[in-house]
N, CA, C and O atoms as a DFTB+ gen file, in Angstrom:
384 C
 N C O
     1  1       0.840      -1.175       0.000
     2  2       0.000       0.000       0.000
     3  2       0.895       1.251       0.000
     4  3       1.729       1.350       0.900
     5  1       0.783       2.310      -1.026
     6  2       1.650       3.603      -1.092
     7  2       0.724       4.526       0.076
     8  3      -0.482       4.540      -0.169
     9  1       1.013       5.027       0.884
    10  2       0.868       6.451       1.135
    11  2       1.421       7.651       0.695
    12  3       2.649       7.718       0.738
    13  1       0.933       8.407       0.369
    14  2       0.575       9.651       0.042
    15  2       0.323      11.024       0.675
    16  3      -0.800      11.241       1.130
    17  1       1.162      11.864       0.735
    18  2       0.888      12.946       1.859
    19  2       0.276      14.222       1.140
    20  3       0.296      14.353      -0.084
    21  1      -0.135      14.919       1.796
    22  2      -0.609      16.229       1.383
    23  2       0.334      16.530       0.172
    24  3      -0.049      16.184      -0.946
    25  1       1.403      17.081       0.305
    26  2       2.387      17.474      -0.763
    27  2       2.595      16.676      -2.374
    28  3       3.174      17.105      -3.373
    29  1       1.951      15.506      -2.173
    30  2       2.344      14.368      -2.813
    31  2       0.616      14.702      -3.898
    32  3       0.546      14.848      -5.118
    33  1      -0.346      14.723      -3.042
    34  2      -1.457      14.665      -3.892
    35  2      -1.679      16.221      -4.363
    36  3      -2.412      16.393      -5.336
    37  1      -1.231      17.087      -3.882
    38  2      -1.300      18.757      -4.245
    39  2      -0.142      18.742      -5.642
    40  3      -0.221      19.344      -6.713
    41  1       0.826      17.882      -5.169
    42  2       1.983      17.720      -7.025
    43  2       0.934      17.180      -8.195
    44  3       0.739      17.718      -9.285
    45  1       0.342      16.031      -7.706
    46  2      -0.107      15.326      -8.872
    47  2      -1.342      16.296      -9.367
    48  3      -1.496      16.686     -10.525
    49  1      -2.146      16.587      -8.299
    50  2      -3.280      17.043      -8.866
    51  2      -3.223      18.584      -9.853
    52  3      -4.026      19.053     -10.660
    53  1      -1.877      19.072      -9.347
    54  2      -1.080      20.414     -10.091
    55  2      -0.838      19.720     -11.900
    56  3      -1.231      20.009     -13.031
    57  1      -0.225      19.001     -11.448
    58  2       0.694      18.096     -12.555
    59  2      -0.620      17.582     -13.517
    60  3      -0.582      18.001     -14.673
    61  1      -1.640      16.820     -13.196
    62  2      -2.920      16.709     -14.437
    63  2      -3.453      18.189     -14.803
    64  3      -3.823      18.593     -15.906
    65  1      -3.394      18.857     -13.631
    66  2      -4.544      20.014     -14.378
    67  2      -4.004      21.070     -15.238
    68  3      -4.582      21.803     -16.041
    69  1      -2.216      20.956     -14.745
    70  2      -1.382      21.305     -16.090
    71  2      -1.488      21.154     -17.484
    72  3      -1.486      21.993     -18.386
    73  1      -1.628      19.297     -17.498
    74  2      -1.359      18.739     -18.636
    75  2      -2.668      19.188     -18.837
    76  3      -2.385      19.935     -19.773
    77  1      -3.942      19.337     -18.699
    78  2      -4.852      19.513     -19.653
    79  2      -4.970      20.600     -19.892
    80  3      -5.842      20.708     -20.755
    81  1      -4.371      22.011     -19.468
    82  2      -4.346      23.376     -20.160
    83  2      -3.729      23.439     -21.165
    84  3      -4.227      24.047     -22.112
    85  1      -2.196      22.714     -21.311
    86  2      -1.062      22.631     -22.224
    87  2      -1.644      22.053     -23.105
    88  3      -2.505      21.180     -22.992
    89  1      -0.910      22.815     -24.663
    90  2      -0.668      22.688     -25.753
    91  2       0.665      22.841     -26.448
    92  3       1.547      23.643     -26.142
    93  1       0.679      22.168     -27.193
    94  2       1.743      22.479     -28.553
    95  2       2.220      24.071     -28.823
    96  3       1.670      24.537     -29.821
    97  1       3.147      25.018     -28.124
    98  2       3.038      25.846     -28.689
    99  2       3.142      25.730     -30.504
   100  3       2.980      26.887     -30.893
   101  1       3.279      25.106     -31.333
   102  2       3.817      25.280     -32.507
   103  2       2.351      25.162     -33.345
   104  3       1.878      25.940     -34.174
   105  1       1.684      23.589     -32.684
   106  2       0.715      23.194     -33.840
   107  2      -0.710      23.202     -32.740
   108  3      -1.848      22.968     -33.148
   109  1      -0.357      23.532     -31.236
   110  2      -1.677      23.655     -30.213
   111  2      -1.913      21.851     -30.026
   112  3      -2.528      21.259     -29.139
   113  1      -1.539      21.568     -30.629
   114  2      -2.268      20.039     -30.384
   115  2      -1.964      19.351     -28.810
   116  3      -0.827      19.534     -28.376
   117  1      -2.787      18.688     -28.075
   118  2      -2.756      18.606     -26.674
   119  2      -2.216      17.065     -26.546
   120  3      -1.943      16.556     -25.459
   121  1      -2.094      16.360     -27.864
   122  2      -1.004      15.319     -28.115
   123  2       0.270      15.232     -27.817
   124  3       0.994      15.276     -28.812
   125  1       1.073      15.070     -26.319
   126  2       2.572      15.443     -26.022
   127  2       2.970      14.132     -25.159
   128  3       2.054      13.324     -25.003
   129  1       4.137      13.844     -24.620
   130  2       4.764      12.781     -24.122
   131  2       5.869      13.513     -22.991
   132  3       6.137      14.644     -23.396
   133  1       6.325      13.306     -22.161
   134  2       7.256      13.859     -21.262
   135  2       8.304      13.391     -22.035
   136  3       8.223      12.379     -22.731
   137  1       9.643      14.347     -21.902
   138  2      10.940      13.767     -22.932
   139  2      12.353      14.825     -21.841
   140  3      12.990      15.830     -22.157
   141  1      12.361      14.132     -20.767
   142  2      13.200      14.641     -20.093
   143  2      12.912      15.614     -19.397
   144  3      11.798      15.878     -18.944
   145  1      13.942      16.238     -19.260
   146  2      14.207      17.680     -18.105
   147  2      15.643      18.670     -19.157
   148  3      16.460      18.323     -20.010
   149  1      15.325      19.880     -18.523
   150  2      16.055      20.899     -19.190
   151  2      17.394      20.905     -18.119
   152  3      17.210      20.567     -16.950
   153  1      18.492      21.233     -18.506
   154  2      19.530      21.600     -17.822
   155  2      19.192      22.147     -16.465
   156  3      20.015      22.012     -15.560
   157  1      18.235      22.656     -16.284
   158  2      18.406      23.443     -15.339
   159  2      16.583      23.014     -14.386
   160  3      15.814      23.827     -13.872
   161  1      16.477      21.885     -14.455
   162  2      15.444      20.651     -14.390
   163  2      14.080      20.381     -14.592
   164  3      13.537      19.358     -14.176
   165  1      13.534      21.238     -15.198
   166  2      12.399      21.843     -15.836
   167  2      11.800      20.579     -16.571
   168  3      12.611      20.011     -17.302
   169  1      10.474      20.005     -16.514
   170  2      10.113      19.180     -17.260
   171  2       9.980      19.024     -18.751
   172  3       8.958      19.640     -19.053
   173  1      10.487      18.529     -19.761
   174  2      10.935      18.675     -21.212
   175  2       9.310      17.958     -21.374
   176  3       8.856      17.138     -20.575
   177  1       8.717      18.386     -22.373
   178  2       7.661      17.521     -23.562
   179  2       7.894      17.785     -24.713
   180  3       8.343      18.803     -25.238
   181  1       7.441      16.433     -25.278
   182  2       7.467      16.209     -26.878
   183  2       6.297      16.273     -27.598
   184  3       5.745      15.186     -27.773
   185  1       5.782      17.216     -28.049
   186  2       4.428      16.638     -29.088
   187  2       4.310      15.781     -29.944
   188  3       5.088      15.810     -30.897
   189  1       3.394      14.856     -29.867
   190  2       3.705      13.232     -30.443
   191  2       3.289      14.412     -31.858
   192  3       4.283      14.563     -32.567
   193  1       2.133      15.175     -32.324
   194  2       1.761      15.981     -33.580
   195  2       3.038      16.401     -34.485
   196  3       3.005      15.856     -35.589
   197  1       3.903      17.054     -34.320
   198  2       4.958      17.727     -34.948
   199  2       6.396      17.572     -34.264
   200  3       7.504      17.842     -34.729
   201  1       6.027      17.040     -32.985
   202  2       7.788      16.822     -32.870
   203  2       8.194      17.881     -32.050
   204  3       9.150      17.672     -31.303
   205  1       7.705      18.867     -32.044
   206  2       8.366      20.007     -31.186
   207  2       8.725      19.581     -29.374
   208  3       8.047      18.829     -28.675
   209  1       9.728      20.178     -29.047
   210  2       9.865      19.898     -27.787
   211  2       9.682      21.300     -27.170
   212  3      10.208      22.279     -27.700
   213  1       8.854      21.408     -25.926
   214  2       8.562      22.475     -25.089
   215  2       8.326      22.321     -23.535
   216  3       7.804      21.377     -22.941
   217  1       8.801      23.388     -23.079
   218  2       8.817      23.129     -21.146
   219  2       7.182      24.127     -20.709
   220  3       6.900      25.078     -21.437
   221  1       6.678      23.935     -20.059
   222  2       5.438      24.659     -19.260
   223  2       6.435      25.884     -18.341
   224  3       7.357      25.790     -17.531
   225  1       5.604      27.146     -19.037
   226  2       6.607      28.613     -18.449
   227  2       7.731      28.042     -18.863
   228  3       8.160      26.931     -18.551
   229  1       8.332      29.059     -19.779
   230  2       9.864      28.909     -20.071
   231  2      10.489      30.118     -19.189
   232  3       9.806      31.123     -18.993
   233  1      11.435      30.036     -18.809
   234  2      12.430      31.050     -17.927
   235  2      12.653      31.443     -18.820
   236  3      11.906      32.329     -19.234
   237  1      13.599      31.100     -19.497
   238  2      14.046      31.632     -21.246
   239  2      13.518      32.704     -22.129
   240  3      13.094      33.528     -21.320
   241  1      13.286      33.197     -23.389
   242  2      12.922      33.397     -24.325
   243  2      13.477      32.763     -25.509
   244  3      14.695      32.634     -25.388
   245  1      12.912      32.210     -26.885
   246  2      13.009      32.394     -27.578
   247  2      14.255      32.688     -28.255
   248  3      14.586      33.826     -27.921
   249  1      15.074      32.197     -29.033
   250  2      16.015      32.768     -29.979
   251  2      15.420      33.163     -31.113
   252  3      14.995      32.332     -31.916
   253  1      15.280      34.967     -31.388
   254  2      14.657      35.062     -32.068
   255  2      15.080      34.598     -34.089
   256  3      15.828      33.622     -34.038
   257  1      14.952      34.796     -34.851
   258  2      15.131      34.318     -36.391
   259  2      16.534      35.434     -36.428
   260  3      17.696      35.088     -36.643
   261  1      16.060      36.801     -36.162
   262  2      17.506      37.458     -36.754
   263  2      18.913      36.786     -36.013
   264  3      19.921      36.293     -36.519
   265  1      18.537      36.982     -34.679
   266  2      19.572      36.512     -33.978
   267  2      20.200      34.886     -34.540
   268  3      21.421      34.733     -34.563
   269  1      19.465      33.968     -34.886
   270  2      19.550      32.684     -35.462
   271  2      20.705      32.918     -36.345
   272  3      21.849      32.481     -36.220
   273  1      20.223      33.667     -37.245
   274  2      20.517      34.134     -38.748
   275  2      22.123      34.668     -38.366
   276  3      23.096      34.128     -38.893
   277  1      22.236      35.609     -37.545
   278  2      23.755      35.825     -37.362
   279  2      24.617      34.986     -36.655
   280  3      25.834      34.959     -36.838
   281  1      23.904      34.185     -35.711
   282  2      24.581      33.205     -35.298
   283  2      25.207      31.978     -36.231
   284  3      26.302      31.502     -35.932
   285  1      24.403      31.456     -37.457
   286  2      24.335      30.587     -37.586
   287  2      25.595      31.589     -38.904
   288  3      26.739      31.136     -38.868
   289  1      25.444      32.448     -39.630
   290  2      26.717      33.352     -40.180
   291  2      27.865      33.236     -39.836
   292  3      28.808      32.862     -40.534
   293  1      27.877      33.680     -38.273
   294  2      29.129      33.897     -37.509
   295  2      30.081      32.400     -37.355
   296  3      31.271      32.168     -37.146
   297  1      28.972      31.638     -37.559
   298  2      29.834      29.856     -37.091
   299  2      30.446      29.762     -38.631
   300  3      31.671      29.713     -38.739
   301  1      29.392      29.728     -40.160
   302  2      29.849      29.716     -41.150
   303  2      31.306      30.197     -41.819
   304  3      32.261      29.662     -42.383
   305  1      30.927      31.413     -41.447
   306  2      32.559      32.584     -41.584
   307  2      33.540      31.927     -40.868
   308  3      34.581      31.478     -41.349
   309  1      33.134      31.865     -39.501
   310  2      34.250      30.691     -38.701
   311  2      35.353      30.201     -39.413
   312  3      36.524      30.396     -39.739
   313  1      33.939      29.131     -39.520
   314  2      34.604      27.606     -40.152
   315  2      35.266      28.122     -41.866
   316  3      35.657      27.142     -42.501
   317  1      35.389      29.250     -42.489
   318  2      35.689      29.389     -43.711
   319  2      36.803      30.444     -43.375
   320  3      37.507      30.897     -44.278
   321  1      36.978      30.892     -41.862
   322  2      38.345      31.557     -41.950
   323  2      39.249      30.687     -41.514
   324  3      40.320      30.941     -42.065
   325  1      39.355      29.563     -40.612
   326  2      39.911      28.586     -40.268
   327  2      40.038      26.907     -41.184
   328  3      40.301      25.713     -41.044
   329  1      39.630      27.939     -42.132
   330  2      39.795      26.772     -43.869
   331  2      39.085      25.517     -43.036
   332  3      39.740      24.641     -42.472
   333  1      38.168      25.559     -43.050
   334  2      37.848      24.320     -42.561
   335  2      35.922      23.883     -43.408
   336  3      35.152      24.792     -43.717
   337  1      35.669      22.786     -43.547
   338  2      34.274      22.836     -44.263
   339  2      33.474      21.804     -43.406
   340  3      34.130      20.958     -42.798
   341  1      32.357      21.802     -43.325
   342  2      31.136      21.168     -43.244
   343  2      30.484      20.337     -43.602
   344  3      29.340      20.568     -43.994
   345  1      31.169      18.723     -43.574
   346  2      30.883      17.716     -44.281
   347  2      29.492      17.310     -44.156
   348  3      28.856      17.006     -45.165
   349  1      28.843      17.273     -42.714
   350  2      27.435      16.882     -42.206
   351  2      27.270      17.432     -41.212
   352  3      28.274      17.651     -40.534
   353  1      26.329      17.751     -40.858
   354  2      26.080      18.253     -39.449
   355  2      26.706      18.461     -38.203
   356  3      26.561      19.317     -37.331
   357  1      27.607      17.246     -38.355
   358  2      28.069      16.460     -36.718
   359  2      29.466      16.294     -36.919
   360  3      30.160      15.910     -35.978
   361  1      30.167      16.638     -38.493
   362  2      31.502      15.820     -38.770
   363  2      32.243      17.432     -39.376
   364  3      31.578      18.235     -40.030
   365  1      33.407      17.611     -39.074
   366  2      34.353      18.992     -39.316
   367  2      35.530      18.412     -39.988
   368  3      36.024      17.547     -39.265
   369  1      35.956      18.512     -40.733
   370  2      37.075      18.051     -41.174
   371  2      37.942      19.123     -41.771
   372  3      37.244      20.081     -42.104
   373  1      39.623      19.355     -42.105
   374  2      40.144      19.689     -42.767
   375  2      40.660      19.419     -43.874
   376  3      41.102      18.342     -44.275
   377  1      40.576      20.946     -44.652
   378  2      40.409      20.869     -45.904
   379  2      42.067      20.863     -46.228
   380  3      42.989      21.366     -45.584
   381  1      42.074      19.898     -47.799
   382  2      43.808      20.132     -47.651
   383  2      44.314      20.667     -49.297
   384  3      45.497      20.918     -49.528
């Protein structure tokens, strides 16, 4: 037999009435799966709909598109002042 204390049934009953407000920010769909914790221990979900992963209240914001856009520049230029290229995603190699 589990017992259960005050604290214990005030989590869970927090924890369902969560999940049924939450949506998908991307596609709204109320179709999601738990998929970890964030660095900093925040409950991770997955929307089974599109795939997106999202936390309930983000501390965070957003990386917005411009910012993306120069970031993702600044690594490019990088890797092309340090002669170096971009075979796949995951693999760096030098160029000879």
């Amino acid at each position: 037999m589990v017992v259960l204390n005050s604290y214990d049934i005030l989590y869970i009953k927090l924890i369902s009435m969560e999940k049924r407000t939450m949506n998908c920010p991307k596609c709204n769909s109320s179709q999601f799966v738990k998929n970890g914790h964030t660095h900093y221990g925040k409950q991770r979900f997955r929307c089974q709909a599109c795939g997106r992963q999202f936390v309930i209240n983000p501390s965070g914001q957003p990386i917005s598109q411009e910012t993306r856009g120069l970031i993702e520049g600044a690594s490019k230029n990088w890797l092309i002042r340090n002669n170096l290229r971009l075979r796949s995603h995951k693999t760096v190699a030098h160029l000879q």
